[in-house]
C-alpha positions in Angstrom: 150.6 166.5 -94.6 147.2 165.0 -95.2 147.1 162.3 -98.1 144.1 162.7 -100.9 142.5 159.5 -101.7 138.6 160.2 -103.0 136.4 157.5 -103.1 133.2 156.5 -105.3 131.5 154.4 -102.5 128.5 156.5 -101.8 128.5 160.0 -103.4 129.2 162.7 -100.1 132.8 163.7 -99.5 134.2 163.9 -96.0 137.2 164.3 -94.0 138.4 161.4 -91.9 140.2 162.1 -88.7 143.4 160.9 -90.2 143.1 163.8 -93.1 142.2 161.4 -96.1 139.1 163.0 -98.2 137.1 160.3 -99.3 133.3 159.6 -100.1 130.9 157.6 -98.2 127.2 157.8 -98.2 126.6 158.5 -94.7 123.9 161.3 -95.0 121.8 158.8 -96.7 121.8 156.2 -93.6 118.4 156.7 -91.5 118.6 159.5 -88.6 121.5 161.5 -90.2 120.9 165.0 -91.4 123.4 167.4 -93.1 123.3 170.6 -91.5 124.3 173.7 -92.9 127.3 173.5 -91.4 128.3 170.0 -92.9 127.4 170.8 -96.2 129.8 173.9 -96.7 132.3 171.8 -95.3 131.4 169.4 -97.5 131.1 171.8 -100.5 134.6 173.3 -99.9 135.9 169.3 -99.8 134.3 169.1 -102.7 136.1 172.1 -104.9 139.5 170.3 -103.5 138.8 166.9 -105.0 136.8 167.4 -108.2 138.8 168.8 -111.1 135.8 170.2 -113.3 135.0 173.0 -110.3 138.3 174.4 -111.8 138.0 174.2 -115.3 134.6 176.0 -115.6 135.6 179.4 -117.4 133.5 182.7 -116.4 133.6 186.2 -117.5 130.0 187.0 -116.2 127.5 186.3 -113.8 123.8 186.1 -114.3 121.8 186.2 -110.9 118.0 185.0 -109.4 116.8 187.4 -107.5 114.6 185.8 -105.1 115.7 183.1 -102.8 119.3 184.1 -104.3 119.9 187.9 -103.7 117.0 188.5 -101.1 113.3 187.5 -99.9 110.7 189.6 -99.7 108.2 187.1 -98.4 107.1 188.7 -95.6 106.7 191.9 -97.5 105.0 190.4 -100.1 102.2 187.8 -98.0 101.0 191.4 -96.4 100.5 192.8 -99.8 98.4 190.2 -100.7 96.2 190.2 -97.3 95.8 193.6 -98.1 94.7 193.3 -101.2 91.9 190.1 -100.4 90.6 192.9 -97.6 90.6 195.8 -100.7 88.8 193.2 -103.3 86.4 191.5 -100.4 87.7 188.2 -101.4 87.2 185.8 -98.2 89.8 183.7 -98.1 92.4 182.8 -95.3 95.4 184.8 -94.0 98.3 184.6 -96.3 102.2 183.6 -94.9 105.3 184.4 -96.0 105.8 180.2 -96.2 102.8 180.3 -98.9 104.6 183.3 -100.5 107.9 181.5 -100.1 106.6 178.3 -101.1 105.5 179.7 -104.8 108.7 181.6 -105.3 110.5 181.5 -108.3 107.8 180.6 -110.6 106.4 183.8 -112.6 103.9 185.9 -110.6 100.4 185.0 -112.0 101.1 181.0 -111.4 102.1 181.9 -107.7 98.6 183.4 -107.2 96.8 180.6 -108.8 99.1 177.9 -106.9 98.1 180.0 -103.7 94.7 180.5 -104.4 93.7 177.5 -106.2 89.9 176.7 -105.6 88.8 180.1 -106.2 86.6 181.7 -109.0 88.5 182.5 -112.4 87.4 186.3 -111.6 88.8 186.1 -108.2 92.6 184.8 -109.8 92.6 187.1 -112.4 91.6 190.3 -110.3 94.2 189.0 -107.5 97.0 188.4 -110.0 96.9 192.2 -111.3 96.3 193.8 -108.2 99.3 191.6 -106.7 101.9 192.4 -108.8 101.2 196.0 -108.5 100.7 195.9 -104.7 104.0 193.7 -104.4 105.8 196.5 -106.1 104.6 199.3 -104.0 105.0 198.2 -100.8 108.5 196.4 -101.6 109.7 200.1 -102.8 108.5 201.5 -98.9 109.5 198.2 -97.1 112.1 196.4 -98.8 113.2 192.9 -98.5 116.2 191.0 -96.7 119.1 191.0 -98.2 120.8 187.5 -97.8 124.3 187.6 -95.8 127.2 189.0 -97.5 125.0 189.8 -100.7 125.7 193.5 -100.4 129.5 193.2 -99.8 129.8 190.6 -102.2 127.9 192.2 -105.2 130.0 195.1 -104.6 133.3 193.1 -104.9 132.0 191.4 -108.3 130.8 194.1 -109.7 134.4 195.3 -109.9 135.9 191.7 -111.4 132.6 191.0 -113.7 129.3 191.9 -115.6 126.3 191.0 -113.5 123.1 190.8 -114.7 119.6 189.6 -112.9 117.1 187.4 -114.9 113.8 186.3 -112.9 109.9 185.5 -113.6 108.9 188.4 -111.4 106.7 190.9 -112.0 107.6 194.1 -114.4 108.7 197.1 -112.3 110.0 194.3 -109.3 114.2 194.3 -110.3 113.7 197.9 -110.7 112.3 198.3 -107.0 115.1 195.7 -105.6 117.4 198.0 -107.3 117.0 201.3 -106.4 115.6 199.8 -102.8 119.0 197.7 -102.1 121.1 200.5 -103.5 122.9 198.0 -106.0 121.6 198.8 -109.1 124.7 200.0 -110.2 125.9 196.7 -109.6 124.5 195.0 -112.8 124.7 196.0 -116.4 121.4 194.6 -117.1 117.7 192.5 -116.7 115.1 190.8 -118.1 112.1 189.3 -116.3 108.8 187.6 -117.4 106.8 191.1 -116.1 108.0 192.4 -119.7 108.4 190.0 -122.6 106.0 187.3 -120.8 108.7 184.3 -122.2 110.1 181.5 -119.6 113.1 182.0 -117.5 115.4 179.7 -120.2 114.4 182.1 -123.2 115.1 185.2 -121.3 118.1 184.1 -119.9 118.9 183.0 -123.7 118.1 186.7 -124.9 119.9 188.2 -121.7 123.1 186.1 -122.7 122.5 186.8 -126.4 122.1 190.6 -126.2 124.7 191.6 -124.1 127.3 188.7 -126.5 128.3 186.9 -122.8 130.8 184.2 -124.1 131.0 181.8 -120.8 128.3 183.5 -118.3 127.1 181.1 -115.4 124.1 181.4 -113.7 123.3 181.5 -110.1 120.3 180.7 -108.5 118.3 178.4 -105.9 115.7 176.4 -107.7 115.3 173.1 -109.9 113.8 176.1 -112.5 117.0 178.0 -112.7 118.6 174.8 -112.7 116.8 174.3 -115.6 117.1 177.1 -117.2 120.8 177.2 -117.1 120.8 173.5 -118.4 118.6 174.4 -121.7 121.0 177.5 -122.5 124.0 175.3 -121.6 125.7 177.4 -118.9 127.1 176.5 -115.7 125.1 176.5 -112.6 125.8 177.7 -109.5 123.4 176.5 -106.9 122.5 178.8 -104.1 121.9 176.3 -101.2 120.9 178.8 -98.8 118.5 179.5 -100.8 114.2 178.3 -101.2 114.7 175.6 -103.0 117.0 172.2 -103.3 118.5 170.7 -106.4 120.3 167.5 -104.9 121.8 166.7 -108.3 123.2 170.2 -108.7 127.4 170.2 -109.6 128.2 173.0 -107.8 126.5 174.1 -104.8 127.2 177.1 -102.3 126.2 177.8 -98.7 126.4 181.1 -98.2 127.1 184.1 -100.7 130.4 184.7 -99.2 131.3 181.1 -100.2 130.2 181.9 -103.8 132.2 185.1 -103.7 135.1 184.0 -102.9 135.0 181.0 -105.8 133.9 183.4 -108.2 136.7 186.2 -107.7 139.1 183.2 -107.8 138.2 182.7 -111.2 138.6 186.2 -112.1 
């Protein structure tokens, strides 16, 4: 039977041949990179040797939606082309990278990160049309759903409460919803699109409204991050995700992975 003997030496847990879990700093040493596959073994190593993975109670789970439930990038970078062609507005060709890079934060600072240099008018007209073009063409295209996010929902949704919180656009959940087929998955949103707050107070009036008592929140971003740390709720970080958090506790590679933790705490 393997022996457990974790170590403090460099901060990434591993497996040695001989079956003893210890730490070492190896992905930190010049010309190794953690792939995908390393760091879910890593994260399952992880759950095995650190005692506050267990102790974290939930009885609800707040979701991102983008970069965490789907991506719409592509959908999205040709609504925006098509709206520079509608307004006359020269400018480039827009990719789903410039789309994906912007994700996350609400949608009128997306448009002025992508479009920084142009006139005021130019941002403003390309911020309304946008959000309404995004909609649209998301309701007759969709998005991709990331693996296992259907399945997985579907087998939450019968152990907790879900709920979505995200700085899209107002009308956007709505359209994931109804385009995914899942809406009867979550008990409820909130998005920057209607009260025009941050992600940390409309997580806080999410959690508030519906009287959660130990929700976590799962997302892909240093902002959700964030946001989870200022209402003081657990984060679960969606590493297959946009975006990285390094520091992040608790981290998942794949949203079977996070399934499976989450129904073992049900």
């Amino acid at each position: 039977m393997a022996s457990f003997a974790p170590g403090k030496v460099g901060g990434s847990t591993h497996l040695s041949a001989s079956g003893v879990i210890s730490t070492c700093d190896c992905w930190a040493r010049p010309g190794i990179t953690p792939t995908r596959r390393t760091r879910s073994t890593v994260s399952r190593i992880r759950r095995m040797v650190d005692p506050s993975m267990s102790k974290i109670l939930v009885d609800s789970v707040v979701f991102d939606l983008d970069g965490t439930l789907w991506d719409t990038s592509a959908t999205c970078a040709m609504g925006w082309n098509r709206v520079l062609e509608r307004l006359g507005i020269p400018f480039r060709p827009i990719t789903e990278h410039d789309v994906r890079r912007v994700t996350g934060t609400p949608h009128e600072q997306c448009i002025r990160e992508v479009f920084a240099g142009l006139p005021e008018a130019h941002l403003a007209a390309l911020a309304a049309e946008t959000a309404v073009e995004d909609v649209r063409l998301i309701g007759e295209r969709g998005g991709d759903l990331f693996p296992h996010v259907d399945a997985g929902l579907k087998q939450l949704a019968v152990r907790y409460p879900l709920f979505i919180v995200s700085n899209c656009q107002a009308g956007y959940i709505e359209t994931f919803q109804r385009w995914s087929g899942l809406g009867d998955c979550f008990r409820d949103f909130e998005c920057w699109g209607h009260t025009g707050r941050t992600k940390p107070a409309n997580l806080k009036m999410l959690i508030e409204r519906n009287g959660l008592r130990h929700p976590v929140f799962v997302g892909d971003t240093p902002g959700d991050q964030a946001a989870a740390r200022e209402c003081r709720v657990p984060f679960l970080h969606a590493d297959y995700g946009f975006g990285r958090c390094p520091d992040a506790a608790h981290r998942f590679s794949s949203f079977a992975e996070l399934t499976g933790w989450l129904l073992a705490r049900a």
